[in-house]
N, CA, C and O atoms as CSV, one atom per row, in Angstrom:
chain,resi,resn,atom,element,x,y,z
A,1,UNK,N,N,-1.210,15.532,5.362
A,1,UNK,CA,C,-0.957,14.179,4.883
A,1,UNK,C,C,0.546,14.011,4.646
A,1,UNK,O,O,1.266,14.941,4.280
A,2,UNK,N,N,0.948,12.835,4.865
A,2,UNK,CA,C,2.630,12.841,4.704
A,2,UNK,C,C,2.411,11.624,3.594
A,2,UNK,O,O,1.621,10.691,3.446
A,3,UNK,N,N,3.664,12.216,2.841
A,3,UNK,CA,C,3.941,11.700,1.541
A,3,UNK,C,C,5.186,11.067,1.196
A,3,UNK,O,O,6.227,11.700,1.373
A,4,UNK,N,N,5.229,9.482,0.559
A,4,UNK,CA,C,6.562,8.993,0.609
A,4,UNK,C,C,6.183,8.604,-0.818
A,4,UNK,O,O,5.110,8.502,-1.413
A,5,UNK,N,N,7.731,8.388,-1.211
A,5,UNK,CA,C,8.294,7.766,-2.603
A,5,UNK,C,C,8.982,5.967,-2.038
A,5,UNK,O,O,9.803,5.857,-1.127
A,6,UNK,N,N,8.382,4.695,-2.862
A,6,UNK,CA,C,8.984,4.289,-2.447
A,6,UNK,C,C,8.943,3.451,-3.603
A,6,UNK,O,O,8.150,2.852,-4.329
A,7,UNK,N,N,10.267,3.703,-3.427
A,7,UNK,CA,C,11.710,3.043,-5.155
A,7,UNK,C,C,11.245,1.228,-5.060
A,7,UNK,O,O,11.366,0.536,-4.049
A,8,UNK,N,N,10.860,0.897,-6.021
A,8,UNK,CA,C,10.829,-0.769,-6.081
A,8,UNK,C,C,11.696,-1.060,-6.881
A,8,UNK,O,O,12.122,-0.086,-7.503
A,9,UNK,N,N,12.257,-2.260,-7.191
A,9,UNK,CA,C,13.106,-2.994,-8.179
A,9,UNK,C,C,12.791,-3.875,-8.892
A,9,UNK,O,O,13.612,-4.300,-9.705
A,10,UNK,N,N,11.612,-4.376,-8.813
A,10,UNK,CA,C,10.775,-5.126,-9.231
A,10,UNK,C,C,9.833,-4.554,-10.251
A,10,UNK,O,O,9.457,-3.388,-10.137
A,11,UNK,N,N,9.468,-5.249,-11.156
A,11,UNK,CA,C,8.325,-5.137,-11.850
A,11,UNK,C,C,7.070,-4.682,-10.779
A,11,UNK,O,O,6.627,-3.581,-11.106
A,12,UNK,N,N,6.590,-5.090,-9.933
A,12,UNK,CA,C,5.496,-4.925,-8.954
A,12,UNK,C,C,5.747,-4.991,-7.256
A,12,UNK,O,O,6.858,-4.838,-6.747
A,13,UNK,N,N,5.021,-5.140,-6.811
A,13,UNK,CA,C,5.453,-4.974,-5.291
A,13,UNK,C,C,3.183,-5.319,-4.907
A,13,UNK,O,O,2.216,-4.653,-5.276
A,14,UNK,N,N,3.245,-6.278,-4.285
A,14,UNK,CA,C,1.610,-6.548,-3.969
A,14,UNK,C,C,1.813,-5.490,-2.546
A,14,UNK,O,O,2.794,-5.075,-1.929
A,15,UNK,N,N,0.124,-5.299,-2.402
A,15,UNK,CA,C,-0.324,-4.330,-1.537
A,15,UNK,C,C,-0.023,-4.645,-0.502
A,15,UNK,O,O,0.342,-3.611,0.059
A,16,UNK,N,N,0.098,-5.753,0.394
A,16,UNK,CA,C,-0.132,-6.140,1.619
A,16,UNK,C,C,1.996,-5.650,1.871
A,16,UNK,O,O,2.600,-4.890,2.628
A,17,UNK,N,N,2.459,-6.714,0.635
A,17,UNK,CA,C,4.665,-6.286,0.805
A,17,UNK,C,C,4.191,-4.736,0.651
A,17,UNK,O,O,4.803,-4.228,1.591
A,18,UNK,N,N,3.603,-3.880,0.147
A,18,UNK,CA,C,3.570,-2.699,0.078
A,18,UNK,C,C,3.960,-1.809,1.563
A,18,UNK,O,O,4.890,-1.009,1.669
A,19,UNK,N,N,3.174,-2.115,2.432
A,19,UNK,CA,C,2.136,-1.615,3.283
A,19,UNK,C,C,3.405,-2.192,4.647
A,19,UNK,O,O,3.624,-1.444,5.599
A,20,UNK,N,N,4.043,-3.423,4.539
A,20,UNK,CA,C,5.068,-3.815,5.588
A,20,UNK,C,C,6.362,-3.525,5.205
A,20,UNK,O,O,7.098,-4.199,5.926
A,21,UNK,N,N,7.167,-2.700,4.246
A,21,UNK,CA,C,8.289,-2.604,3.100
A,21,UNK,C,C,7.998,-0.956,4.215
A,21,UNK,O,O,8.639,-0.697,5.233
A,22,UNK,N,N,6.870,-0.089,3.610
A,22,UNK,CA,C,7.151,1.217,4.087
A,22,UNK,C,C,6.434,1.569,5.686
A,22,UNK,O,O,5.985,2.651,6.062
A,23,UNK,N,N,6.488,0.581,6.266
A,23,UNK,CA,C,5.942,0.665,7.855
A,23,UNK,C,C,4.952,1.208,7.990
A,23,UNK,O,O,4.896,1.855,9.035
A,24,UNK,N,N,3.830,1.252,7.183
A,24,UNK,CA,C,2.686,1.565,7.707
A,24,UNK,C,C,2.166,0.394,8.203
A,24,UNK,O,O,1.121,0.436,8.853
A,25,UNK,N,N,2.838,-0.841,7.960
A,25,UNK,CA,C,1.729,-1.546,8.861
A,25,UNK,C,C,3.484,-2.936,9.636
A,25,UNK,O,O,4.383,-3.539,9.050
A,26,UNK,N,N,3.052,-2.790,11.218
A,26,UNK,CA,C,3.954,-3.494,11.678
A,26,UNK,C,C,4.192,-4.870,11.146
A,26,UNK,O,O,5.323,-5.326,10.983
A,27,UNK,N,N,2.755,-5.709,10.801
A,27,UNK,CA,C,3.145,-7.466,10.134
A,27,UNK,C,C,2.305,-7.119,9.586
A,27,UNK,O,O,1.684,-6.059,9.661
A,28,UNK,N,N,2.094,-8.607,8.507
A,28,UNK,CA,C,1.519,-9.017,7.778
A,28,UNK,C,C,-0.142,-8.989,8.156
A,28,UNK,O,O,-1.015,-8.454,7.472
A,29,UNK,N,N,-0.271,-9.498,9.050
A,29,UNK,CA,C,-1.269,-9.435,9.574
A,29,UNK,C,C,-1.849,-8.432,9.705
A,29,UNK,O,O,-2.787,-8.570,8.921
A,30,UNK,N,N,-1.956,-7.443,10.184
A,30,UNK,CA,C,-1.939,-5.748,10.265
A,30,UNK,C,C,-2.160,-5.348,9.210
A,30,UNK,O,O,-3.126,-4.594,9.095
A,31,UNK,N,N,-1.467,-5.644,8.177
A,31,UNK,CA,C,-2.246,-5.261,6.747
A,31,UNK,C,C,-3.123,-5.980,6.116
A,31,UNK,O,O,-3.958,-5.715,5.251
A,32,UNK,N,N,-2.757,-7.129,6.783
A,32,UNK,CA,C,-4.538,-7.912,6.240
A,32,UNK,C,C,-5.469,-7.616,7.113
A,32,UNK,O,O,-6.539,-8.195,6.926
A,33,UNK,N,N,-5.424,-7.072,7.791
A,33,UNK,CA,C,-7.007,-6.656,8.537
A,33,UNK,C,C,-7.086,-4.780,8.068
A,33,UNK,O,O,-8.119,-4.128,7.916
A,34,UNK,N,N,-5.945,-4.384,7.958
A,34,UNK,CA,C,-6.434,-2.973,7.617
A,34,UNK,C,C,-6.718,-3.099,5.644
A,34,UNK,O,O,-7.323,-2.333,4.895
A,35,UNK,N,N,-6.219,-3.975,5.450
A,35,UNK,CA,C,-7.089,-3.650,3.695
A,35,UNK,C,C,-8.166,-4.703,3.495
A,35,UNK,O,O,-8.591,-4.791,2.343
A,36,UNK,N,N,-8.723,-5.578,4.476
A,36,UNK,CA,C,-9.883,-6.097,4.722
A,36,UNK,C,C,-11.161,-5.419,4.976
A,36,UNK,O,O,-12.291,-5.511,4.496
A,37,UNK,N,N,-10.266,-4.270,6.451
A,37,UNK,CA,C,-11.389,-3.649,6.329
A,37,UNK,C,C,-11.856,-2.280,5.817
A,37,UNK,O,O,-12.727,-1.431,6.004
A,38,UNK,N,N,-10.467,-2.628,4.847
A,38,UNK,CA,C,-11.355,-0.895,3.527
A,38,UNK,C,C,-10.962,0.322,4.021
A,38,UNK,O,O,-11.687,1.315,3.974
A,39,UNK,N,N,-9.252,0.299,4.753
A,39,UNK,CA,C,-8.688,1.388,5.358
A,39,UNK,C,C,-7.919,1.943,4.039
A,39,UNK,O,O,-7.348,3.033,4.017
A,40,UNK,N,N,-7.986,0.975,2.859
A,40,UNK,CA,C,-6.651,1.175,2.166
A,40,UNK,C,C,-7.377,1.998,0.943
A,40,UNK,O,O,-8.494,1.708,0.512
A,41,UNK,N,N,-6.819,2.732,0.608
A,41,UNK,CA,C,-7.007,3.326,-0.873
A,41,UNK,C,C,-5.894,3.345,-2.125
A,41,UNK,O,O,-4.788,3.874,-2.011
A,42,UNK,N,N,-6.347,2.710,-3.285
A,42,UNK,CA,C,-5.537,2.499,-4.027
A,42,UNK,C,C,-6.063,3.413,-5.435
A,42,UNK,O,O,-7.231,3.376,-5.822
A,43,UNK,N,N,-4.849,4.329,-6.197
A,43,UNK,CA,C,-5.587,5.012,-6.815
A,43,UNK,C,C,-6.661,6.160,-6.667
A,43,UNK,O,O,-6.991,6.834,-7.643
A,44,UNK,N,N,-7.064,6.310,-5.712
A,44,UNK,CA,C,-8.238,6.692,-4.983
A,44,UNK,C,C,-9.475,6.071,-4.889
A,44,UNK,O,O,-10.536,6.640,-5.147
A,45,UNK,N,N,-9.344,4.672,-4.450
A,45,UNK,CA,C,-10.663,3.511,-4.587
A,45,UNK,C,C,-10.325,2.360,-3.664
A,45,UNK,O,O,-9.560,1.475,-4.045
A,46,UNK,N,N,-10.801,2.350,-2.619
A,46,UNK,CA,C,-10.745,1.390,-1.543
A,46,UNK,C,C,-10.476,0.158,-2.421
A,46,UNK,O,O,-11.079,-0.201,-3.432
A,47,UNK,N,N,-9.380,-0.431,-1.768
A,47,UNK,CA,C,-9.074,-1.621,-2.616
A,47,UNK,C,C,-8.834,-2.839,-0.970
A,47,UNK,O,O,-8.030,-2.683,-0.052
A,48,UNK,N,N,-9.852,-3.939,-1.152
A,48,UNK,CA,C,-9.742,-5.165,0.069
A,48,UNK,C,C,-8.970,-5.815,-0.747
A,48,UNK,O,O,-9.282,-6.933,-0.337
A,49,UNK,N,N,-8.020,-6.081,-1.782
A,49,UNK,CA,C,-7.121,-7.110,-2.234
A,49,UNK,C,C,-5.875,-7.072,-1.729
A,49,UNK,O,O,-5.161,-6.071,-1.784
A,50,UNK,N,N,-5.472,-8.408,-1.092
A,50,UNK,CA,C,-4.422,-8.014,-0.500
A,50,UNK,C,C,-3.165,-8.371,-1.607
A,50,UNK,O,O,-2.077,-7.905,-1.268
A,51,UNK,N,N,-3.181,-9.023,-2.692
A,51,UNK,CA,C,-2.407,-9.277,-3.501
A,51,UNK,C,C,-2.271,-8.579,-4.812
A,51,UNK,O,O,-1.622,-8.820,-5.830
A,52,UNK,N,N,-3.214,-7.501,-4.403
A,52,UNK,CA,C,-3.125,-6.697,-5.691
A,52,UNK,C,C,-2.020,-6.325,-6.239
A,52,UNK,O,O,-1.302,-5.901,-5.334
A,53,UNK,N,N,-1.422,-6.246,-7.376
A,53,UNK,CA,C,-0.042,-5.684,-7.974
A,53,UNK,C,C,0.295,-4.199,-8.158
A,53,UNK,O,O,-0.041,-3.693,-9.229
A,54,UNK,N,N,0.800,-3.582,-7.417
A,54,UNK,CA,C,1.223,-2.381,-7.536
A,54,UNK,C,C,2.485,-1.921,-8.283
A,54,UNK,O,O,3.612,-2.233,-7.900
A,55,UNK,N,N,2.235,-1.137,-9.407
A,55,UNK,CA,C,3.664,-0.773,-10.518
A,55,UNK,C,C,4.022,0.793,-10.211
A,55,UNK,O,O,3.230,1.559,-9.661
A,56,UNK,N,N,5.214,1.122,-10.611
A,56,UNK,CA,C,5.636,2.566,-10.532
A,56,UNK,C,C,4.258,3.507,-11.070
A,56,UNK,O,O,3.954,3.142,-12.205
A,57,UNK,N,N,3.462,4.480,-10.616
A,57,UNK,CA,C,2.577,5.592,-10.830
A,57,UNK,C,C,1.567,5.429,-9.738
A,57,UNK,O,O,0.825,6.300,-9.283
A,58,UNK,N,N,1.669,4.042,-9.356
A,58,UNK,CA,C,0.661,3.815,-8.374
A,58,UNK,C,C,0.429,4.136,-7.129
A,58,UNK,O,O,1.512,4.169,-6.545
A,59,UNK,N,N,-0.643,4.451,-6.261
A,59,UNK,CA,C,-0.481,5.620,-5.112
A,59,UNK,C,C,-1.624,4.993,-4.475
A,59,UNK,O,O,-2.683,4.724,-5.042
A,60,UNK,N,N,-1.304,4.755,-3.113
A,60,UNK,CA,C,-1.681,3.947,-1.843
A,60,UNK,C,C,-1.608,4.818,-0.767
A,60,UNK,O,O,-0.567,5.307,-0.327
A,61,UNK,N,N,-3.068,5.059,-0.226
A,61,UNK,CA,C,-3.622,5.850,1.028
A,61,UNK,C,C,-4.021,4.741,1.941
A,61,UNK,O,O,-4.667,3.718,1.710
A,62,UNK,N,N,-3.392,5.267,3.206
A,62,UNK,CA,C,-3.853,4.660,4.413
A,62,UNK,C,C,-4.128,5.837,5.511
A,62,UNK,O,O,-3.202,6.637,5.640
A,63,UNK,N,N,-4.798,5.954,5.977
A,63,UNK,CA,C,-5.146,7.094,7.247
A,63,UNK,C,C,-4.188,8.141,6.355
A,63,UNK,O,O,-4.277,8.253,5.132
A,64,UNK,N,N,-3.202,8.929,7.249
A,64,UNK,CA,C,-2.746,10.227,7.007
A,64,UNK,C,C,-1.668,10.340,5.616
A,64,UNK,O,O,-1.403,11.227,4.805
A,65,UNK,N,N,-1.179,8.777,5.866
A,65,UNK,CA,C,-0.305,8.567,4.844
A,65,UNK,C,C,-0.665,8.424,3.147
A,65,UNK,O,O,-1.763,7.993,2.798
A,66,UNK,N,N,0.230,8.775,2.291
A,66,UNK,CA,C,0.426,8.652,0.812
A,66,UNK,C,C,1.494,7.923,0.427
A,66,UNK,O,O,2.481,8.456,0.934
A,67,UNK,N,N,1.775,7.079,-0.141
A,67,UNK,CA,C,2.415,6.291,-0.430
A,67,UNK,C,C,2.594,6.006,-1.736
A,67,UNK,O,O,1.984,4.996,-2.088
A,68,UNK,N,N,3.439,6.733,-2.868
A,68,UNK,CA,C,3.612,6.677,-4.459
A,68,UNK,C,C,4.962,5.761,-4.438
A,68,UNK,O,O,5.929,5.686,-3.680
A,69,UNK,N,N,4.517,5.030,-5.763
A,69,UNK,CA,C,5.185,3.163,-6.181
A,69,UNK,C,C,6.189,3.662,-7.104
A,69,UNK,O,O,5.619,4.007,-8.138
A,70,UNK,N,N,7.697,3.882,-7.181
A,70,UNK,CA,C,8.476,4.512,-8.049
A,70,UNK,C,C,9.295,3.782,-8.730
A,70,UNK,O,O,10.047,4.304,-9.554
């Protein structure tokens, strides 16, 4: 599994800016169909929200990738 840190400046960062910010997903679109259809793990719990709020501790699986909110 490959593992990234990725620094926000913000109070939050939603799942879908998540997911196009660290290139796991080429557009917008792309991440609305991959956390539609329950590719995404948030926390360790399939999460279909695409506006969910993600804060620094928070940790986002897609296929091989890990993705921690810093």
């Amino acid at each position: 599994m490959r593992e990234e840190t990725v620094k926000i400046s913000t109070e939050y960062i939603k799942l879908e800016g998540l997911l196009k910010f660290a290139g796991t997903a080429e557009t917008g679109g792309e991440a609305k169909q991959r956390i539609q259809a329950g590719e995404v793990k948030v926390n360790g719990e399939v999460c279909q929200m695409r506006g969910k709020k993600l804060r620094p501790g928070d940790v986002v699986e897609l296929g091989d990738v890990r993705l921690t909110v810093q």
